[in-house]
TORPA-4810 file (N, C-alpha, C, O; in nm, 3 decimals):
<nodes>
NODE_1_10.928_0.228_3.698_10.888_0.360_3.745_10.762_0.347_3.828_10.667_0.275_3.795_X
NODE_2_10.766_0.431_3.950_10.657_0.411_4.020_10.560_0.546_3.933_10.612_0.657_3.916_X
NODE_3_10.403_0.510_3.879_10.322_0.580_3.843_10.317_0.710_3.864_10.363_0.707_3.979_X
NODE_4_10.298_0.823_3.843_10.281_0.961_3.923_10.104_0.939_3.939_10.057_0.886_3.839_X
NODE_5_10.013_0.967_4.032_9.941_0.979_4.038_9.856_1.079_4.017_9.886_1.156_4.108_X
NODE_6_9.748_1.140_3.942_9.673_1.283_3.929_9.754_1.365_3.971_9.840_1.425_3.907_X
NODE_7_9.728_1.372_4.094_9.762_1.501_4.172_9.872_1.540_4.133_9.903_1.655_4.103_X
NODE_8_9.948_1.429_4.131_10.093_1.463_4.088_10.144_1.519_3.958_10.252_1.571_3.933_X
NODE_9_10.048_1.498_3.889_10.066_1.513_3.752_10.003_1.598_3.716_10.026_1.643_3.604_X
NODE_10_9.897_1.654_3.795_9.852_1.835_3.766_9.984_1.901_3.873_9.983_2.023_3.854_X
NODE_11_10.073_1.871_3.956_10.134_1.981_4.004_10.244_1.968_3.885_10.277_2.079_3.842_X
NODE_12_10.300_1.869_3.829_10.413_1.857_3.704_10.333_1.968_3.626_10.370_2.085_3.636_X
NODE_13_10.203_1.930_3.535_10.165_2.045_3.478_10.187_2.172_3.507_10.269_2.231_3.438_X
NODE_14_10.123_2.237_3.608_10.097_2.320_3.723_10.207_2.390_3.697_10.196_2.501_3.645_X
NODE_15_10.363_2.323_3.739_10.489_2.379_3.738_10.536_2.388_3.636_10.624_2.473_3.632_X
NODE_16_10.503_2.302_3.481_10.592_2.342_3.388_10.521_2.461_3.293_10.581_2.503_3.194_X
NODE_17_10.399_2.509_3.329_10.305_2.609_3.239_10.419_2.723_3.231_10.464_2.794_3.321_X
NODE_18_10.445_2.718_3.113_10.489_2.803_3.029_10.672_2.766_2.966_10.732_2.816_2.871_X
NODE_19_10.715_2.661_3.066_10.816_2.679_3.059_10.836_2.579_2.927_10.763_2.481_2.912_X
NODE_20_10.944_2.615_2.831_11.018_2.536_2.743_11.129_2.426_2.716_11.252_2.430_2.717_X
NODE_21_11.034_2.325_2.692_11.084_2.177_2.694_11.225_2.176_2.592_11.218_2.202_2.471_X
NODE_22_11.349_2.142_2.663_11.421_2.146_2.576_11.416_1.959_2.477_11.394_1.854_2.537_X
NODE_23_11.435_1.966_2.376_11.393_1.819_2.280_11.549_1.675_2.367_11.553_1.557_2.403_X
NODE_24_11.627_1.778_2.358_11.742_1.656_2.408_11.769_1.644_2.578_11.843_1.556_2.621_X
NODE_25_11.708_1.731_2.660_11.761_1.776_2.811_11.638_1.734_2.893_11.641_1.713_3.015_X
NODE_26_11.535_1.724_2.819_11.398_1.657_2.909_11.406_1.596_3.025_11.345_1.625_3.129_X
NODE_27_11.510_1.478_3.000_11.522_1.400_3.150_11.563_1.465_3.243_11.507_1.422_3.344_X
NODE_28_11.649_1.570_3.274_11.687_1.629_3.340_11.668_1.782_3.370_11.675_1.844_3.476_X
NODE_29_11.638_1.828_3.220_11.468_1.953_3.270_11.377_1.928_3.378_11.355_1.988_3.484_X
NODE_30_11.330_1.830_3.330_11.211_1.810_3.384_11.225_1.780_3.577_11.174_1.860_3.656_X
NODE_31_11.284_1.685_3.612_11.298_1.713_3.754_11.362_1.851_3.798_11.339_1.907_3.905_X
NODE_32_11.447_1.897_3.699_11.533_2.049_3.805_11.426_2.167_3.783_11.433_2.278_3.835_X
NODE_33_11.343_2.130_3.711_11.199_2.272_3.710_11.120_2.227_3.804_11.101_2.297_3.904_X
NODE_34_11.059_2.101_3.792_10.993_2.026_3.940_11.032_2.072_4.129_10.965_2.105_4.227_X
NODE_35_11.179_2.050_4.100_11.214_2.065_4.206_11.246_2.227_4.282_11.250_2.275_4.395_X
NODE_36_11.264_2.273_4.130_11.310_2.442_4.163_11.148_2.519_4.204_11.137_2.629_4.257_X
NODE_37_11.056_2.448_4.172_10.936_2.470_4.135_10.854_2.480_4.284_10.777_2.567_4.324_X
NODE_38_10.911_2.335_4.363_10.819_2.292_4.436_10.953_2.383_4.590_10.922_2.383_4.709_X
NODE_39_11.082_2.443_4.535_11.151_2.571_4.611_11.078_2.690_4.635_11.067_2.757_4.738_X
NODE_40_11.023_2.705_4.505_10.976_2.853_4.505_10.825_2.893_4.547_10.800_3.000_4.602_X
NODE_41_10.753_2.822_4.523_10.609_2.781_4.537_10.569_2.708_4.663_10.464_2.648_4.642_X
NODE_42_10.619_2.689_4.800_10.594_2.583_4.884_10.443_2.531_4.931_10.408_2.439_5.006_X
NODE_43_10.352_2.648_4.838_10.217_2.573_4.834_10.183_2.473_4.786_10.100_2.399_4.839_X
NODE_44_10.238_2.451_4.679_10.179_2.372_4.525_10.205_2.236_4.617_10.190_2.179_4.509_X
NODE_45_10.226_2.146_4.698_10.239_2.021_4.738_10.056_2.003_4.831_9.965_1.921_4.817_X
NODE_46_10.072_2.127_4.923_9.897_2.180_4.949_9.795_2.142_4.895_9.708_2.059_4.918_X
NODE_47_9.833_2.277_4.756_9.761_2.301_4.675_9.699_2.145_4.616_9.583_2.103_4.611_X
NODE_48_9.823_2.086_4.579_9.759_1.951_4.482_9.752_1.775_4.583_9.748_1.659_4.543_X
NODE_49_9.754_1.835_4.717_9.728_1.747_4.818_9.815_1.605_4.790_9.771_1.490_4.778_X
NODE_50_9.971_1.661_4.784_10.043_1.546_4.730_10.176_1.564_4.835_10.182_1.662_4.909_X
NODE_51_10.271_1.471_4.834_10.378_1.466_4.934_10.488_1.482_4.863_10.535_1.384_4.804_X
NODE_52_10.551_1.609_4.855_10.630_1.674_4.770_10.825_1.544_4.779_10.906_1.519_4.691_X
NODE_53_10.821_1.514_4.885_10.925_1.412_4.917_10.943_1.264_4.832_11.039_1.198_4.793_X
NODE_54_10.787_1.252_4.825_10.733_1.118_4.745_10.749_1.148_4.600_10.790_1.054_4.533_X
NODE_55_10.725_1.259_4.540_10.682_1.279_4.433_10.834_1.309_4.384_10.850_1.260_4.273_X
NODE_56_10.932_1.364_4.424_11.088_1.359_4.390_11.127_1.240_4.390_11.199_1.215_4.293_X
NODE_57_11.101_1.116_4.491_11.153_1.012_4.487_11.164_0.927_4.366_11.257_0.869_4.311_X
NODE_58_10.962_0.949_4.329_10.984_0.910_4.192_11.039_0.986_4.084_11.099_0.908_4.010_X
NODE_59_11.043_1.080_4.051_11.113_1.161_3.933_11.259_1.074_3.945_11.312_1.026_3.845_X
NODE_60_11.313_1.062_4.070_11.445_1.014_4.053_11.492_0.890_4.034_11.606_0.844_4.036_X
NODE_61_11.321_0.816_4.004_11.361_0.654_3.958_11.285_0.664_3.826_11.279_0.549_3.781_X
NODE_62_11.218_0.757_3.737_11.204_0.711_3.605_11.327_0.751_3.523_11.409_0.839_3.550_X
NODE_63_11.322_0.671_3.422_11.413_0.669_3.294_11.408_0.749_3.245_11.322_0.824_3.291_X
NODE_64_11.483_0.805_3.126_11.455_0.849_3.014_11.402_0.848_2.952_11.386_0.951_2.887_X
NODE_65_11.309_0.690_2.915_11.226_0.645_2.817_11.073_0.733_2.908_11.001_0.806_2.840_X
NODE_66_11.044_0.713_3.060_10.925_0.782_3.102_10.936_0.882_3.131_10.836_0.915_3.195_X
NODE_67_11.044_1.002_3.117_11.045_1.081_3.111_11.029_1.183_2.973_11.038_1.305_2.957_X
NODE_68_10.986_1.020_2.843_10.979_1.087_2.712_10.866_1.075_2.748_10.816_1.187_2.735_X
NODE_69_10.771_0.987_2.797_10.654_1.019_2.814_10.579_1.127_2.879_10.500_1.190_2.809_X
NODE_70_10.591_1.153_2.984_10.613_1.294_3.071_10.618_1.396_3.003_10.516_1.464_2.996_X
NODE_71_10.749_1.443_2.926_10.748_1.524_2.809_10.627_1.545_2.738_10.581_1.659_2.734_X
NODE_72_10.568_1.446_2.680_10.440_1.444_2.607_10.350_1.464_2.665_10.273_1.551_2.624_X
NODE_73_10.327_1.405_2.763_10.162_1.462_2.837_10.197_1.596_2.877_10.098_1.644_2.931_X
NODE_74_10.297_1.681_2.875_10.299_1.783_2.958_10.273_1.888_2.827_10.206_1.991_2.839_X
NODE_75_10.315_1.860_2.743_10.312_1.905_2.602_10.177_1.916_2.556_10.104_2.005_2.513_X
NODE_76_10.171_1.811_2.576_9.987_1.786_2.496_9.874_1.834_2.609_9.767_1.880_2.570_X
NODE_77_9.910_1.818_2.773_9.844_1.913_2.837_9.796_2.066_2.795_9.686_2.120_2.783_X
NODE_78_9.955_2.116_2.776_9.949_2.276_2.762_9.938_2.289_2.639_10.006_2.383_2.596_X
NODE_79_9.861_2.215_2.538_9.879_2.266_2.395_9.724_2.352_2.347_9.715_2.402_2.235_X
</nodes>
């Protein structure tokens, strides 16, 4: 998996505030809120001075296993 960098990882935050992590669907939550996210919002790539193209690329090369991680920081972010 290529790293997400800060920026990237306050707009993941950014986009998942409020929304509910499902326990078994994560891997695939998590990029279709990202992406629906970075539809609806076309600031937030601006906003967090990141390259919204780049930042899908990677979502679409981590695993499952870093997307359990992901899960967790996003969790333990908003807790």
């Amino acid at each position: 998996m290529k790293k997400l960098n800060e920026n990237e990882k306050n707009l993941v935050f950014d986009v998942m505030n409020g929304v509910l992590l499902d326990n078994k669907n994560y891997a695939t939550q998590i990029p279709f809120e990202i992406a629906s996210g970075l539809d609806l919002f076309e600031e937030l790539p601006e906003k967090w001075d990141i390259d919204a193209d780049k930042l899908i690329d990677k979502l679409n090369e981590m695993t499952d296993e870093d997307f359990l991680v992901l899960k967790d920081e996003i969790e333990e972010f908003w807790k």
